[in-house]
C-alpha positions as CSV (number, residue, x, y, z in Angstrom):
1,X,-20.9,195.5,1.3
2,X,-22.4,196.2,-2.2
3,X,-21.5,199.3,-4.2
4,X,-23.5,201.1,-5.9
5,X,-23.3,201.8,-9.8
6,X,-22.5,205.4,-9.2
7,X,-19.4,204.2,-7.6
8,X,-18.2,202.7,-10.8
9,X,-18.5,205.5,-12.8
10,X,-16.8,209.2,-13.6
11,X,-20.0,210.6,-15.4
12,X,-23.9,209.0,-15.0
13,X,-26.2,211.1,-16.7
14,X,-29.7,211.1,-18.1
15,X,-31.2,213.3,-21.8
16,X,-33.7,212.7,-23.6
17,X,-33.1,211.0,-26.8
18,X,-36.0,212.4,-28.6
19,X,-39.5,213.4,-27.0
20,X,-40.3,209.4,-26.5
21,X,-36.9,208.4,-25.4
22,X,-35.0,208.3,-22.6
23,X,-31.1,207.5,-22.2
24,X,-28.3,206.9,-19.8
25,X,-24.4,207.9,-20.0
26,X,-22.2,205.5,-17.6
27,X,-18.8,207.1,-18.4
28,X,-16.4,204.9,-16.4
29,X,-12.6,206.6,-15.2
30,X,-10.7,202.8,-16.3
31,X,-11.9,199.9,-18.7
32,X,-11.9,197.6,-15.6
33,X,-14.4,199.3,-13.9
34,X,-16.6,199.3,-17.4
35,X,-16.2,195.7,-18.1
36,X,-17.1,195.2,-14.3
37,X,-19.8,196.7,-14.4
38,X,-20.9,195.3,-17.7
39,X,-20.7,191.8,-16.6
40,X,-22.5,192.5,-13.3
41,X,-25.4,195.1,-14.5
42,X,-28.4,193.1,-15.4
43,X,-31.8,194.5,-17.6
44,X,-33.9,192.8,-15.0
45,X,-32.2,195.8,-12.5
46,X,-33.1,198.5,-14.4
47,X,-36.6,197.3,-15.3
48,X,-37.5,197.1,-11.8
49,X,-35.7,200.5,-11.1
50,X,-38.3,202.0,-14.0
51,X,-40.7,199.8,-13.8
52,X,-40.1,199.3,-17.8
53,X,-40.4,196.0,-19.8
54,X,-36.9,194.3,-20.1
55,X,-37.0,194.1,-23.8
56,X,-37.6,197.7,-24.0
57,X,-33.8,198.2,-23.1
58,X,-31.2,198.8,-25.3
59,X,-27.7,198.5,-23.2
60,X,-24.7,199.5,-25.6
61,X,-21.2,199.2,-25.0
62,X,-18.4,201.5,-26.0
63,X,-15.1,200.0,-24.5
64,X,-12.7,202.6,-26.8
65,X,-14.2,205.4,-24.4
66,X,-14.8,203.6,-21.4
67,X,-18.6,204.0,-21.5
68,X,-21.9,202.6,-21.7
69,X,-25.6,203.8,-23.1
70,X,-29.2,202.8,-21.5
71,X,-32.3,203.7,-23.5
72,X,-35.8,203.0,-22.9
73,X,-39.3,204.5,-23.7
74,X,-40.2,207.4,-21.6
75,X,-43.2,207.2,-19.9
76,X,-44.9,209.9,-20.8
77,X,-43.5,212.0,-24.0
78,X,-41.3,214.9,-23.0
79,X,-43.2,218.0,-22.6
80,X,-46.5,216.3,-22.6
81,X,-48.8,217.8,-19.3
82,X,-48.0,214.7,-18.0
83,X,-44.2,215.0,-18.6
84,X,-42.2,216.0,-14.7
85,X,-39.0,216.4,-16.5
86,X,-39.2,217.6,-20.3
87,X,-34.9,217.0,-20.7
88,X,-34.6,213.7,-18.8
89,X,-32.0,215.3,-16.9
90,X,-33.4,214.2,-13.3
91,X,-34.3,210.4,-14.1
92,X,-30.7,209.1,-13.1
93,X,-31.0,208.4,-9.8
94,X,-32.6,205.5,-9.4
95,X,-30.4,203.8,-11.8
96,X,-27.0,205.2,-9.7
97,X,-28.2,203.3,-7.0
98,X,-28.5,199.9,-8.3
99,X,-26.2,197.6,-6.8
100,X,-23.2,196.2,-8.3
């Protein structure tokens, strides 16, 4: 049986990174669990999670704290009257349960 990314990791959250922006925190508890993750976590995943262009992802690594950062375009801009979540803080689900 498949885990899911939330599994993998210590910390998954989502922010805003600036009204038109929004970004993931996969903070990992070992750099085995990172790199495993890394290697197995594909843009085509996410995309279909979002439904957001694969090329619109950034996926950055940071292996000296364990950690990983997502970003895409928000949908709508934070805060707009179309906007659910101004912060970003609630848009992580779907992305902890992608399998790994």
């Amino acid at each position: 049986m498949m885990k899911k990314l939330i599994d993998y990791t210590k910390i998954l959250r989502s922010k805003n990174a600036g009204p038109l922006f929004i970004t993931f925190d996969l903070i990992f508890n070992s750099k085995d669990d990172m790199e495993y993750v890394e290697k197995r976590l594909k843009k085509a995943d996410i995309a279909k999670a979002y439904d957001v262009l694969e090329d619109k992802i950034d996926v950055i690594s940071y292996g000296v704290v364990n950690s990983i950062k997502i970003t895409f375009p928000r949908k709508n801009i934070s805060g707009s009257l179309a906007d659910s979540d101004i912060y970003g803080c609630q848009q992580h689900v779907p992305l902890a349960n992608i399998e790994i």
